[in-house]
C-alpha positions in Angstrom: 80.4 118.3 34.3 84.0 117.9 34.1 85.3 120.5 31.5 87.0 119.4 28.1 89.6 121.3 26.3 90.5 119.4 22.8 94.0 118.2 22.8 94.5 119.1 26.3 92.2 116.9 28.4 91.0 115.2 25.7 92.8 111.8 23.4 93.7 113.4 19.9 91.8 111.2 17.5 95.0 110.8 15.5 97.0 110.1 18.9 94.8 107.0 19.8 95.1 105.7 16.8 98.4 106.0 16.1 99.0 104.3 19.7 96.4 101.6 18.6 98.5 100.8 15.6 101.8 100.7 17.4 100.4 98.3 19.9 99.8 96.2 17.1 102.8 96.2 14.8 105.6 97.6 16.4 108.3 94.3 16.3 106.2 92.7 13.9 106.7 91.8 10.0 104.6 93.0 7.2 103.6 90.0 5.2 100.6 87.9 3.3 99.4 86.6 6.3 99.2 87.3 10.1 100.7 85.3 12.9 102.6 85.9 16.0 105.5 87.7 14.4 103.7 89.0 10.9 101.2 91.6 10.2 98.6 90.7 7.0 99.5 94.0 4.8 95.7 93.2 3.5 94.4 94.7 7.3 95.8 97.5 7.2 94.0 100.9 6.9 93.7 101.9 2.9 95.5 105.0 3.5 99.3 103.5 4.7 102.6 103.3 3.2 105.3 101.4 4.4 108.9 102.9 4.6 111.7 100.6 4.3 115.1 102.7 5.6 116.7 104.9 3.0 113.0 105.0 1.3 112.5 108.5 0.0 108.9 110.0 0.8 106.9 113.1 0.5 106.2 115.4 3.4 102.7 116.0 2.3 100.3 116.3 5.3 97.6 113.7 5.5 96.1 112.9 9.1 94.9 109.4 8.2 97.6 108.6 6.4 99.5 105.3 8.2 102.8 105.6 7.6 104.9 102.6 8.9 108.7 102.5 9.4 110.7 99.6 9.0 114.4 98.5 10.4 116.8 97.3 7.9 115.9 93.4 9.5 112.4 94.3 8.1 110.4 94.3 11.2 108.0 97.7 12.3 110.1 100.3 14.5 107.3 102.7 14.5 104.1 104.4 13.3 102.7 107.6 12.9 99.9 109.6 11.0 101.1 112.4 8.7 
């Protein structure tokens, strides 16, 4: 049995899905709607904020929490969960 030490040898739960989500908006609009270059703002998780630059935020600590930065041109630059 091969041995597991959490965060070592195992995926961090928050780590896959924050890669998850990067796969799927990083380069990518927010919008109404989805298509090739938009994200629907209506599937994403209920616990997400978007951050436009300059955007002031809080540094509370919240794991599931989506946060989602934008570059000035609007598009996704990255995610992560805090």
């Amino acid at each position: 049995m091969p041995l597991v030490v959490p965060g070592i040898t195992s995926k961090d739960d928050s780590a896959s899905k924050t890669e998850e989500w990067t796969n799927k908006l990083v380069g990518k609009k927010i919008g109404e709607s989805s298509d090739a270059i938009t994200f629907a703002k209506a599937d994403l998780p209920k616990e997400t904020r978007v951050i436009e630059p300059g955007s002031m935020v809080t540094k509370d600590f919240k794991p599931d929490r989506l946060n989602v930065h934008l570059k000035e041109d609007g598009t996704v630059s990255h995610v992560d969960h805090q």
